[in-house]
Legacy VTK file of the C-alpha trace (Angstrom):
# vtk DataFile Version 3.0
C-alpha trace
ASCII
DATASET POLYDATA
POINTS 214 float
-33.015 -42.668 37.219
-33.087 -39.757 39.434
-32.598 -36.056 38.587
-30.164 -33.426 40.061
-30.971 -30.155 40.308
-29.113 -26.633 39.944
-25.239 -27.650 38.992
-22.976 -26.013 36.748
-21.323 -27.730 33.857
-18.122 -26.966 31.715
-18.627 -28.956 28.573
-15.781 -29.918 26.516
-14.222 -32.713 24.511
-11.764 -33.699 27.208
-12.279 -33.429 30.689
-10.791 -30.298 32.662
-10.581 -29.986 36.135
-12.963 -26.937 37.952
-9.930 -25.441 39.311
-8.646 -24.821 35.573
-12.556 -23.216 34.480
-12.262 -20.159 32.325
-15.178 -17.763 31.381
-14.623 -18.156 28.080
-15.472 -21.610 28.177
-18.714 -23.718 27.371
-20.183 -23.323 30.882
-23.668 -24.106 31.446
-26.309 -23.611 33.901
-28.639 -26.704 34.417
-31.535 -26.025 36.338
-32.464 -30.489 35.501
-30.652 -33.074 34.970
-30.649 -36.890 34.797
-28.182 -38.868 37.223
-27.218 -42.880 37.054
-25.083 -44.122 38.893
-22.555 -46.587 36.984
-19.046 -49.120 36.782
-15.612 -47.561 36.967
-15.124 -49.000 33.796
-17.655 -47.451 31.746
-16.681 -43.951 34.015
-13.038 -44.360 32.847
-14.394 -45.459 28.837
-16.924 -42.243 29.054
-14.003 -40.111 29.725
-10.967 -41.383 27.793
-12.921 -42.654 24.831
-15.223 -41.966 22.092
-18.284 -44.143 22.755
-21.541 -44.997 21.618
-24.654 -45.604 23.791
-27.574 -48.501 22.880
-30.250 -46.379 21.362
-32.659 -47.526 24.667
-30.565 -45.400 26.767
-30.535 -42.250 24.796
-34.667 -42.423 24.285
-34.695 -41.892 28.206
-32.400 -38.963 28.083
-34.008 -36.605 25.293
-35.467 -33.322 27.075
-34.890 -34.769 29.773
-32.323 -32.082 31.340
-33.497 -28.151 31.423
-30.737 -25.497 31.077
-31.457 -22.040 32.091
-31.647 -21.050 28.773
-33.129 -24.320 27.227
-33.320 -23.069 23.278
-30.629 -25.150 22.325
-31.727 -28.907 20.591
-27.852 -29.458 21.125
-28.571 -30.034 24.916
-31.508 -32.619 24.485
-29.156 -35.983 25.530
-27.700 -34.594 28.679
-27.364 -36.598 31.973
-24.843 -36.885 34.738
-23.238 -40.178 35.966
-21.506 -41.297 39.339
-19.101 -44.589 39.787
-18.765 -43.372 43.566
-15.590 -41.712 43.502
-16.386 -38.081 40.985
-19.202 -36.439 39.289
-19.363 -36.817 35.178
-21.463 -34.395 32.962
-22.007 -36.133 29.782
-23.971 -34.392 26.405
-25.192 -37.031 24.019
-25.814 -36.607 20.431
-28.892 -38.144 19.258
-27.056 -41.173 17.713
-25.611 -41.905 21.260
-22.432 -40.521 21.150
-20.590 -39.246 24.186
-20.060 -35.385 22.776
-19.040 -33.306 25.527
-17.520 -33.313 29.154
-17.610 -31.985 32.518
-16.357 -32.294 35.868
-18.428 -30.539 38.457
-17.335 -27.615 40.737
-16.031 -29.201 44.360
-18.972 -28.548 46.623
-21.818 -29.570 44.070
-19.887 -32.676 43.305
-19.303 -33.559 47.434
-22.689 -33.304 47.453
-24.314 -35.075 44.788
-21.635 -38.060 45.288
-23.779 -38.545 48.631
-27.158 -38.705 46.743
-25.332 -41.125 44.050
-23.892 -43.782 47.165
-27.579 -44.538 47.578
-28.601 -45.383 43.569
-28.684 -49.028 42.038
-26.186 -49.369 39.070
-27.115 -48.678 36.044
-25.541 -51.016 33.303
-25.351 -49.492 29.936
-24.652 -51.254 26.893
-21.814 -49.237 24.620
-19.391 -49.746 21.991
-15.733 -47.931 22.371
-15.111 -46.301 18.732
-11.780 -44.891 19.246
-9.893 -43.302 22.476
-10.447 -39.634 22.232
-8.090 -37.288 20.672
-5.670 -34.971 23.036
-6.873 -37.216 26.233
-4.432 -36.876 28.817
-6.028 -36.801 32.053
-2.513 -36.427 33.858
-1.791 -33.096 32.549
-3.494 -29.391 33.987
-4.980 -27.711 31.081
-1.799 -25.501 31.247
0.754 -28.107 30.900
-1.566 -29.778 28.053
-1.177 -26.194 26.142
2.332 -26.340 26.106
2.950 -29.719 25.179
0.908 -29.145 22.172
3.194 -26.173 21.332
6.180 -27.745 21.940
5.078 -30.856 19.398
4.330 -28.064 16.783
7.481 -26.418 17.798
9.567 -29.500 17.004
7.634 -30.962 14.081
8.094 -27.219 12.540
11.470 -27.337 12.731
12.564 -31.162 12.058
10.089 -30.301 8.405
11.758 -27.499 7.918
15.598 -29.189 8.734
16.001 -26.316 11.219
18.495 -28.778 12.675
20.644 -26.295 14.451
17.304 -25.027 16.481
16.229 -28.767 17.161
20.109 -29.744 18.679
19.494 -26.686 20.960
16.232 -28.021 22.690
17.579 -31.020 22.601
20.673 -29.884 24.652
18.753 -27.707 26.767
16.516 -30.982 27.793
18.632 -33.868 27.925
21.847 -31.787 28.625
24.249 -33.488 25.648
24.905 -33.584 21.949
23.297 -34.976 19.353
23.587 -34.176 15.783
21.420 -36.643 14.356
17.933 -34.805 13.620
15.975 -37.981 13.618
17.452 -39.054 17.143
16.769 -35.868 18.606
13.192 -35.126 17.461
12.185 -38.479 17.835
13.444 -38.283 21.842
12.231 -34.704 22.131
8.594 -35.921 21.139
9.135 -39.360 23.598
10.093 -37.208 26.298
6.703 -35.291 26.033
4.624 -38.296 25.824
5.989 -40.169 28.321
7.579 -37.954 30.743
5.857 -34.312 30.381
8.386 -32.272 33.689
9.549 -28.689 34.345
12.296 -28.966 31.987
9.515 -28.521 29.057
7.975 -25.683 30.696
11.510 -24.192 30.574
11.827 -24.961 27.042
8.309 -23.206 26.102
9.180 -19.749 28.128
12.558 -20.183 25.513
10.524 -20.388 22.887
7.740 -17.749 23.595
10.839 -15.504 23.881
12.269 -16.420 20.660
8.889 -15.355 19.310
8.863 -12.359 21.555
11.731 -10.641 20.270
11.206 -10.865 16.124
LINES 1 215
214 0 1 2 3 4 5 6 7 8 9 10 11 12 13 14 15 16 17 18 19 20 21 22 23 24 25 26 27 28 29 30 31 32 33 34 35 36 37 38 39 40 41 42 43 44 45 46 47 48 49 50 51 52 53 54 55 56 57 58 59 60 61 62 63 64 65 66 67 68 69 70 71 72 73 74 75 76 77 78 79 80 81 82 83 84 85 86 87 88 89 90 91 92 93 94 95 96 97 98 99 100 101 102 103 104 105 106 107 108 109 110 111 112 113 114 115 116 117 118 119 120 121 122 123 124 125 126 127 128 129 130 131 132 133 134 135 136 137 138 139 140 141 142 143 144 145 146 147 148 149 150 151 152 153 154 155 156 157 158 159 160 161 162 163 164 165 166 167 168 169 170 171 172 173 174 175 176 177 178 179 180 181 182 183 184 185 186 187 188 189 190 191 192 193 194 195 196 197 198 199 200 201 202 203 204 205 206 207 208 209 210 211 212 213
């Protein structure tokens, strides 16, 4: 283990990209942290996955990192991890669960990916406890907003047999009729999950409209 110092961290349950940082978010300033360098496979489980960590591992984290304001006993099991190709702030809990999130910004991650080339691996010993909730690494931060919406959105009105509404989106999506209300949420909801595109976008500025003008 060697330490990094000064970088900026976003912490959140899933991972958001710096471009897509927001003041309002859980930003923190780490004057010390921990860095290992590990597999792509236990980079891809740390981000997509709820994990826990062997309780060896997490002894040689606590108090470990320093935050500029370092009050917090939250912030005890912090460290940051390389597989060679990005940067990965991870907070702990004490049990050895993977908490929190963060890329870090573009030139303190070009530069700390140089420092990581030169580490041994580090082989940690987890368990995977389930993949984590909302994880879809494909989608901006944006586009993950408004496929959330549009799920309520459709869920809403297939509970409430709003079937009129429902053949609408549907038309406006797929560009046909279909009167069958499960057929058409059931597609509406595939077509997020598997092929999230412009078209729902167009269908969320309908919506916000809708909501707009009562």
């Amino acid at each position: 283990m060697i330490y990094v110092y000064d970088v900026v961290l976003n912490l959140n349950n899933t991972l958001v990209e710096f471009f897509e940082w927001e003041e309002k978010d859980n930003i923190k300033y780490v004057r010390k942290i921990p860095f290992y360098k590990i597999n792509e496979k236990t980079m891809n489980d740390f981000i997509k996955n709820n994990v826990k960590v062997e309780e060896e591992f997490i002894e040689k984290l606590y108090d470990k990192a320093k935050l500029e304001d370092n009050y917090d006993d939250e912030y005890k099991y912090l460290s940051l991890f390389t597989d060679g190709n990005l940067i990965l702030g991870v907070l702990f809990t004490k049990d050895g669960k993977n908490k929190l999130i963060s890329r870090l910004l573009l030139d303190e991650e070009d530069e700390i990916l140089l420092l990581g080339n030169r580490l041994t691996l580090t082989n940690i010993d987890y368990n995977i406890i389930d993949s984590k909730k909302n994880n879809n690494t494909s989608l901006t931060r944006n586009e993950f907003l408004i496929k959330t919406n549009l799920e309520k959105e459709f869920k809403t009105l297939y509970n409430n047999n709003l079937v009129d509404k429902l053949n609408y989106f549907y038309f406006e999506y797929f560009n046909k009729i279909n009167n069958n209300k499960e057929l058409c949420y059931k597609e509406l909801i595939d077509s997020l999950n598997n092929n999230f595109n412009k078209k729902h976008v167009n269908l969320y500025d309908i919506i916000k409209l809708s909501y707009e003008h009562k």
